[in-house]
N, C-alpha and C positions, 0 to 999 in steps of 0.2 A: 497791201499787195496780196494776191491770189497767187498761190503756186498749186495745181493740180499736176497731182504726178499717176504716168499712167500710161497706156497705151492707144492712139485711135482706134484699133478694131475693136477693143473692150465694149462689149454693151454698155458695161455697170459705166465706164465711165464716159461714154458718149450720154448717159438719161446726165450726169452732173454737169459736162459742157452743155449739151441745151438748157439746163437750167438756169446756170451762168448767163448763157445768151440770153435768153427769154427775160433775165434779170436787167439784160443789160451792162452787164459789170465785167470788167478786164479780167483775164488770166493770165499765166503761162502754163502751157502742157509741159511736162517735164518726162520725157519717155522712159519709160519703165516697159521694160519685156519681162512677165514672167513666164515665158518659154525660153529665152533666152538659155542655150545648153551649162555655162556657168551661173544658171540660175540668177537670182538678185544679190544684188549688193548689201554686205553690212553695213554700209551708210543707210541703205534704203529702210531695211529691220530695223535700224533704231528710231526710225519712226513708224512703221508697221511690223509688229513684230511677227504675223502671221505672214507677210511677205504679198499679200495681196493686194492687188490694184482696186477701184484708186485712192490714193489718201490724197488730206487735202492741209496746205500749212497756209493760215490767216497771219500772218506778222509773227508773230510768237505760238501764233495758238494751232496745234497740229490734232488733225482729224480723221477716223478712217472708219468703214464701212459704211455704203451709199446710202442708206437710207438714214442714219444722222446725216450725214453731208447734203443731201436736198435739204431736207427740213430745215440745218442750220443756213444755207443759202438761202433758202426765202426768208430768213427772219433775220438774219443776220445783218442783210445788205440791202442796200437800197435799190428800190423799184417797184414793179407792178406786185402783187402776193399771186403766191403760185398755190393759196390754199387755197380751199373755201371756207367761208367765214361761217357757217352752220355745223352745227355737232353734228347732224345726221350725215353730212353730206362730207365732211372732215372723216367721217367715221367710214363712208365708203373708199375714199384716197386711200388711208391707209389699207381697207380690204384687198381693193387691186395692188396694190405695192406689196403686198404681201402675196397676196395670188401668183402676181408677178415673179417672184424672188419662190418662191415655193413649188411652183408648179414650171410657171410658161420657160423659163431660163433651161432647167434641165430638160424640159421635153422637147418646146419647140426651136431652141437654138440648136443644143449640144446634140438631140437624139435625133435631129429630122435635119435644119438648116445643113447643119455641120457633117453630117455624113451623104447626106442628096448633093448638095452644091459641094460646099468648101473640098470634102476629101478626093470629091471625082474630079476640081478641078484640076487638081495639084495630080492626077493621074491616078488613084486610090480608088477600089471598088469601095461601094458603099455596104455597109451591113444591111440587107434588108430585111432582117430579121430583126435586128433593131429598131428599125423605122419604124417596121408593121407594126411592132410593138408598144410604140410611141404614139402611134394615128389617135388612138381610142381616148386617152390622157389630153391632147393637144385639141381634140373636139370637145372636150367638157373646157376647156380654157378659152376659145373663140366664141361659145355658146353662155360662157360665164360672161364676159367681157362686152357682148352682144347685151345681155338683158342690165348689164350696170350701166351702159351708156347713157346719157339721157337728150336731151333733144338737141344735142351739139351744138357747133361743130364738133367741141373738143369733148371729153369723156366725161366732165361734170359740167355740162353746161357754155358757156358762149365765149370763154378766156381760155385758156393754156393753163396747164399745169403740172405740180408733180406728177399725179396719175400719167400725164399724157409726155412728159419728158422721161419717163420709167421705160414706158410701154414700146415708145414708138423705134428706139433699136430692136430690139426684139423683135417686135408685128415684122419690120421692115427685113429684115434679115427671112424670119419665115415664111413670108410670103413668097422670098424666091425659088422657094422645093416646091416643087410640084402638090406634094401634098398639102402643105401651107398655103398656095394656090387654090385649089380646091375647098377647104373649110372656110375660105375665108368666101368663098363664092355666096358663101350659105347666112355669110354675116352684113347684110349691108350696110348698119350702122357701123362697124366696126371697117369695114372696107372706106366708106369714104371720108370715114374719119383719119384712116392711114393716108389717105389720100390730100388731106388738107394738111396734117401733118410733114408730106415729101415737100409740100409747095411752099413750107414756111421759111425765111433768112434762115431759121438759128440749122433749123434739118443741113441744109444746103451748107452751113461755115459748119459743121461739125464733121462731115462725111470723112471717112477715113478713105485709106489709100486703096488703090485700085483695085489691089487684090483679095480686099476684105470686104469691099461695098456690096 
């Protein structure tokens, strides 16, 4: 039994349910707000004790931060491999997952997505001081992500993968600012690879609620 615990607007844990899907293998989401104004639960801490989304409990066996949790999903469970089976190309997965988690999450979510769309939707000016800020960082991450791709569809090659279950909350999310619109103009590998990415089952059974998508 899969229990992921978590939220759907979570990037981190929308790249674990596609990966799930793309595996093929059953879960349950288990909702975990950590916005929630009474914060998290001490039930929840005593399996994450940093309080962060999402962990993941296999039968007995409890896990947390997303980048063991893919890896251990593709190797864990049975299905298609969501590596690549060459060092070199093994060795760029985890460069983007790391890219990913280092750069694109705080720029192009938190500094761009989240203050253009999310804050103005909810009726919030945006900081555009922040943003501006963010433009320059978020084009070395499209421009990065552009020359790692390789002849697709998917970002190593003609399968799905972690890379591509990482990336594509994220892409998808920033692409809807305006500015994330625009950089992405400039990347067309990386454009219609988001784009095979929107059209797959697991994209579509993962999307969150309305107000997050």
């Amino acid at each position: 039994m899969i229990e992921l615990f978590g939220a759907d607007y979570s990037v981190y844990v929308r790249s674990v349910r596609l990966a799930l899907e793309e595996k093929g293998h059953a879960y349950t989401l288990s909702p975990i707000d950590v916005f929630a104004p009474e914060g998290v639960s001490e039930d929840y801490l005593s399996l994450n004790p940093f309080g962060k989304i999402p962990t993941l409990r296999h039968d007995d066996f409890v896990l947390f931060e997303t980048g063991a949790i893919l890896r251990y999903v593709d190797e864990a469970l049975e299905g298609p491999s969501l590596q690549p089976a060459g060092t070199r190309d093994r060795a760029i997965m985890n460069q983007i997952l790391s890219i990913l988690d280092a750069y694109a999450y705080r720029t192009c979510v938190w500094e761009i997505y989240v203050e253009r769309v999310a804050k103005t939707r909810n009726g919030a000016t945006a900081d555009e001081v922040r943003i501006l800020s963010a433009v320059g960082e978020a084009r070395i991450v499209v421009s990065t992500l552009e020359k790692l791709i390789e002849t697709g569809p998917f970002m190593l090659g003609p399968n799905p993968g972690l890379a591509d279950c990482h990336a594509a909350p994220m892409m998808h999310l920033f692409a809807q600012a305006e500015e994330g619109a625009m950089l992405l103009k400039r990347a067309p590998k990386l454009t219609n690879w988001l784009e095979c990415m929107r059209a797959r089952r697991s994209f579509n059974q993962t999307a969150p609620g309305p107000d997050t998508a």
